[in-house]
N, C-alpha and C positions, 0 to 999 in steps of 0.2 A: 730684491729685498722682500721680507716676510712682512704682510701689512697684516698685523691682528684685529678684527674688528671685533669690539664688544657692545652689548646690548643691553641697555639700565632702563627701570621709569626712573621719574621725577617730577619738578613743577619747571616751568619754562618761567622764570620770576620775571626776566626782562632781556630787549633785542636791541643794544647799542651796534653803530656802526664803525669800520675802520678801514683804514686806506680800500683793502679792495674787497670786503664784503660786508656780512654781520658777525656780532657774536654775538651767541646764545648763552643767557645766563640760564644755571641749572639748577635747583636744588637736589640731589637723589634722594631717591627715597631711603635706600640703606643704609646710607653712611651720615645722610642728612649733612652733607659737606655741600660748597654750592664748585662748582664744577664753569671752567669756560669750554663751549665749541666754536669752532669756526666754522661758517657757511659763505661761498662764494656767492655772493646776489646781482644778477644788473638788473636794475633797476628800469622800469619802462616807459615810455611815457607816449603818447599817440598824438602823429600828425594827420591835421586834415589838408589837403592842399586848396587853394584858396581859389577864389573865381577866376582870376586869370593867370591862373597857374594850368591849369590845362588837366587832361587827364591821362596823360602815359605813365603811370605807374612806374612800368620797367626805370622808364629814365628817373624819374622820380627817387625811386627806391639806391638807383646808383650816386645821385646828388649826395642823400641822407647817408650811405656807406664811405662815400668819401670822405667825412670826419674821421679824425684820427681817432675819437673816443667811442666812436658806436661798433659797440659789438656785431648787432644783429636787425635786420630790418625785414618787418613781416607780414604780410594781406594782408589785413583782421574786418570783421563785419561788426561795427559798431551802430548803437543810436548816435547822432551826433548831439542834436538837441533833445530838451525834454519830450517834446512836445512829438516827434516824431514815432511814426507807426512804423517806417521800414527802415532796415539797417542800410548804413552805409557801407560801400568798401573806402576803409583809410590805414595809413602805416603807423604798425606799432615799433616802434626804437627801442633796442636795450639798448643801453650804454655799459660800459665794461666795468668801470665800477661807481659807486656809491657816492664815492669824494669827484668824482669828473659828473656827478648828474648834472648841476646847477649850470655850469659852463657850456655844457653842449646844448643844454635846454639855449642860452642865451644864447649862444653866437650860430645856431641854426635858426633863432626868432629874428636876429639881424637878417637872414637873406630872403624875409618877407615873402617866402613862397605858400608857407604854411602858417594854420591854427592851429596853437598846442595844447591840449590837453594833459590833466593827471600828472602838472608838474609841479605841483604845488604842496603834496600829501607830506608828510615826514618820512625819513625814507621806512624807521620802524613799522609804521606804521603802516604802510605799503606791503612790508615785508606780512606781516597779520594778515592784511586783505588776502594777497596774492597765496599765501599758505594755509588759508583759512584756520589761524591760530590766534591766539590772542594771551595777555599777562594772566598769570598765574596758572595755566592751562598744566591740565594731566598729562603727560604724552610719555612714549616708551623711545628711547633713542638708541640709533644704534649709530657707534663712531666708529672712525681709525686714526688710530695713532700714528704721528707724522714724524719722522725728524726735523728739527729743526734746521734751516741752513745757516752755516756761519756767513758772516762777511766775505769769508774767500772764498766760498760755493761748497766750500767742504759741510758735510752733515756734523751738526752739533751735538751731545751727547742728549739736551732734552728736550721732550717728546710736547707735543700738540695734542688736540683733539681734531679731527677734521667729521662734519655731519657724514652720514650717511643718509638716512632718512629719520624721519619725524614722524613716529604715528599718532594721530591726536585719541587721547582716550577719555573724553571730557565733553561737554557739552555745555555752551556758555547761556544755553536757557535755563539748564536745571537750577533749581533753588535750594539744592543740598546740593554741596560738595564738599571734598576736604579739602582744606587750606593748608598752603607749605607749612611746616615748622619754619616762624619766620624769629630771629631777634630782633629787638629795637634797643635802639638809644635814644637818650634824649643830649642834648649837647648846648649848655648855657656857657654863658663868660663874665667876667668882670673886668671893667676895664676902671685904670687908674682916672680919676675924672678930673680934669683940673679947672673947667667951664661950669655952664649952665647943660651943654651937654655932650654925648660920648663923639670924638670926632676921630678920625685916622692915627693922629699925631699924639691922641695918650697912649701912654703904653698899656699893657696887658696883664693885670693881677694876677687871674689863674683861670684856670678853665676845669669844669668840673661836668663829668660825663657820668649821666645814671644809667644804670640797666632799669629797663620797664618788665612787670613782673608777667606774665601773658594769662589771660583768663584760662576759664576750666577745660577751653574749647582748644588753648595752647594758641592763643592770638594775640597778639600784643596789644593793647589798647593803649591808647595816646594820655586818658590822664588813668591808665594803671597806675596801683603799687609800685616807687620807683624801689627796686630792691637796695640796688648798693650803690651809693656814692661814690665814685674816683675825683678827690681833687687833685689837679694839677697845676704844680708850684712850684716849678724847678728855681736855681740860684737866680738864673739870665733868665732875660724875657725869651730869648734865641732857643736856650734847652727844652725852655716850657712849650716852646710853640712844633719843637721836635717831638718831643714827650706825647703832644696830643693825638700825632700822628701813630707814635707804636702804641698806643694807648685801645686806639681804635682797632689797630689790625690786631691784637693779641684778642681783643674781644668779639670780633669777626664780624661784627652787627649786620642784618640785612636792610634795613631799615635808619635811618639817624635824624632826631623829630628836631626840629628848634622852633622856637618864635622869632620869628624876625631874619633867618638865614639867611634870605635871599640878598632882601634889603639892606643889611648888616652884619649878620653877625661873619657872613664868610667873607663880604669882601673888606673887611676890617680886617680880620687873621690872613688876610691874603696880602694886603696892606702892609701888616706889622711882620712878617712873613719878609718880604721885598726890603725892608728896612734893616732888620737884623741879616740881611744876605741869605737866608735859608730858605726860599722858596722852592728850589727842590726839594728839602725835605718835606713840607709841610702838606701833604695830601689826603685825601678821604675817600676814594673810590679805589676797587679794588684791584687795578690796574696799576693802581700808583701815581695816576698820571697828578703833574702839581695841582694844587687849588684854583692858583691862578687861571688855569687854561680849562676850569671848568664855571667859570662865570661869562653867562652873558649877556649881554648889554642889549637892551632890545630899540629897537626903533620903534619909532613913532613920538609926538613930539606929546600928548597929551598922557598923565598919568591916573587918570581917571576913566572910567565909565560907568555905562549905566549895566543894571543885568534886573530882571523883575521891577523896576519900578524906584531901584534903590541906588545911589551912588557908590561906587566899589572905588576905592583907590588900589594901583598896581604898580609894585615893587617896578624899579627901571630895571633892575638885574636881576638876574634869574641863574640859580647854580643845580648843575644837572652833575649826579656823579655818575660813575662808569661801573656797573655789577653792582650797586649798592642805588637805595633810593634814598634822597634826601625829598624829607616832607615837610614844607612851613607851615605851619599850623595857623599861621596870619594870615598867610598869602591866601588869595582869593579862593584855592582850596577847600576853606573853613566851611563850603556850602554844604560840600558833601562832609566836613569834619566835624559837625557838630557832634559835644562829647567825644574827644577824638576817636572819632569811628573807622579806626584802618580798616575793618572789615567792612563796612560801607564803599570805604575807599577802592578798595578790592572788587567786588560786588560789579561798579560801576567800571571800573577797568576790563573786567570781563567781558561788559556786555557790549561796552565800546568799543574794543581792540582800542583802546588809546593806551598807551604805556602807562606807567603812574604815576611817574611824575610829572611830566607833560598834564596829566589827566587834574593833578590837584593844582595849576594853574591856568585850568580855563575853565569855564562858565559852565553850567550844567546843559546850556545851548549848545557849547561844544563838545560837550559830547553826545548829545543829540544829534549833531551833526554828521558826528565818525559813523554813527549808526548807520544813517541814511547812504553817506559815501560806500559803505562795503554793501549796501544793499544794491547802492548802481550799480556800482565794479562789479559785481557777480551777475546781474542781470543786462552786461551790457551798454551800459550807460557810459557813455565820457563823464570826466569832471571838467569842469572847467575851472581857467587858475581864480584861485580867490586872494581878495587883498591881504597881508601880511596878519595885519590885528581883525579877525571878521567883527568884534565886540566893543570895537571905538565907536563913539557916538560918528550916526550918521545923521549930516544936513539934509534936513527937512522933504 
């Protein structure tokens, strides 16, 4: 078969993961459409073998192959610790895909032969390191279009993007660049209130989605000009919570701001959603995939912290969409969003490789942190795994 490869710029807006790699959200520059590719990734992670694990390699290397999930197992000359002048020899692991990282990380840490390193990073954001790419990034793509396969192995009539390569044409130190053509929403609700306050169990008055107007620079700014009002007020609560869905895709937004998203407003419409039976319909990312399956409930048992000196409370749930960023403008974010400053928000996305949404829910420590991380990774350095919340109060 004839595989056409074509060759576009764009902005790299953002790198979700699926079953077996990433995808690359795109904007182009021409068409200013946002565009999906697919990229095959395994992801890697580095064992050290432990003191009385011994040093035969070979046999070592055939233990770590033995998993069903590990693609590839490889010398590599590492630092282990900081602190160290001379490199180690220890094995790097890919694993075959992305959704099998976690698992093989743990059930080769059960056979206590090895120290694992670098299993802890998000895989995006791994994907950034190891590409030396980062959110909003200038790059030139060149794809090929795929057919799809049906169910029955048969090719489907439509087509994929599959990467070719990625040329970065940007540089995440410079202090001029250009910014995609991004839209924003903003996304409020009213709820029917029949209490002291809004719980799961009122229903849903309407929902009303603004377009924000983008300054001179063509940036959306979080308290821009909202141009034009949509309310949403179907007959049933069921049609309205349909409604907000095509509401959204007619209007493409790359961006969708709320106060309170995380903590409320999505898992409420996720809620009432599940209530009136339409939780398939009711989505925000542009994959489609439900609401539901894009909120997560984070661990840890404490909803507070500390960050500079001041107590932060933090949303239990966290809603991450798929090609689209949703941004709370409550949520701990607000550091970098004072005046809501997308373009801050951006700025620091760059210099972090942290995605942006990830990025507007952790500390400005953490992304001080990402820094340092791609600075090891590139010079060598293991990570070592770190705990889940790094920004929970630690005992004394």
């Amino acid at each position: 078969t004839l595989v056409f490869q074509e060759q576009f710029d764009g902005w790299l807006l953002d790198v979700s993961t699926y079953g077996n790699g990433v995808i690359l959200w795109v904007k182009t520059v021409k068409e200013q459409k946002v565009v999906k590719i697919f990229d095959e990734f395994c992801p890697e992670f580095f064992a050290v073998p432990k003191k009385h694990t011994g040093r035969d390699f070979k046999q070592l290397k055939e233990i770590l192959k033995s998993h069903r999930d590990v693609k590839n197992v490889r010398l590599c000359e590492k630092y282990v610790n900081l602190e160290d002048h001379k490199k180690k020899t220890i094995l790097g692991v890919s694993v075959i895909k992305p959704s099998a990282f976690k698992t093989t990380i743990r059930s080769i840490d059960k056979i206590d032969l090895f120290t694992l390193y670098n299993t802890d990073l998000p895989i995006s954001q791994m994907y950034f390191y190891v590409k030396d790419l980062f959110s909003m990034s200038f790059c030139s793509f060149t794809v090929k279009r795929e057919k799809r396969k049906k169910a029955n192995g048969k090719n489907g009539n439509n087509h994929f993007m599959r990467l070719v390569s990625c040329i970065l044409k940007d540089n995440n130190e410079d202090l001029f660049y250009d910014l995609p053509p991004l839209k924003s929403v903003w996304l409020d609700i009213k709820v029917e209130q029949h209490g002291m306050r809004s719980y799961y169990n009122d229903p849903l008055m309407y929902a009303e989605v603004s377009i924000v107007e983008n300054d001179e620079n063509g940036v959306p700014r979080a308290d821009g000009q909202r141009r034009r009002k949509i309310v949403i007020d179907e007959a049933d609560e069921a049609e309205t919570l349909k409604e907000i869905s095509k509401v959204i895709e007619r209007l493409d937004p790359d961006i969708i701001l709320t106060r309170g998203g995380d903590e409320f407003i999505f898992p409420y419409l996720a809620a009432r959603a599940s209530v009136n039976r339409v939780s398939k319909d009711l989505y925000f990312s542009r994959t489609k995939t439900p609401l539901r399956n894009c909120i997560f409930h984070l661990s840890g048992n404490s909803d507070h912290y500390m960050s500079y000196g001041i107590i932060m409370r933090r949303s239990k749930t966290q809603v991450y969409l798929t090609g689209r960023f949703h941004l709370d403008t409550t949520s701990y974010g607000s550091l970098h969003f004072s005046e809501g400053n997308i373009p801050g928000v951006i700025e620091v996305a760059r210099i972090s490789r942290v995605p942006m949404q990830r990025l507007c829910r952790v500390t400005i420590g953490g992304a001080l942190q990402s820094i340092q991380y791609y600075n090891a990774y590139k010079l060598g350095h293991l990570i070592p795994p770190f705990k889940k919340s790094p920004e929970g109060f630690r005992s004394g």
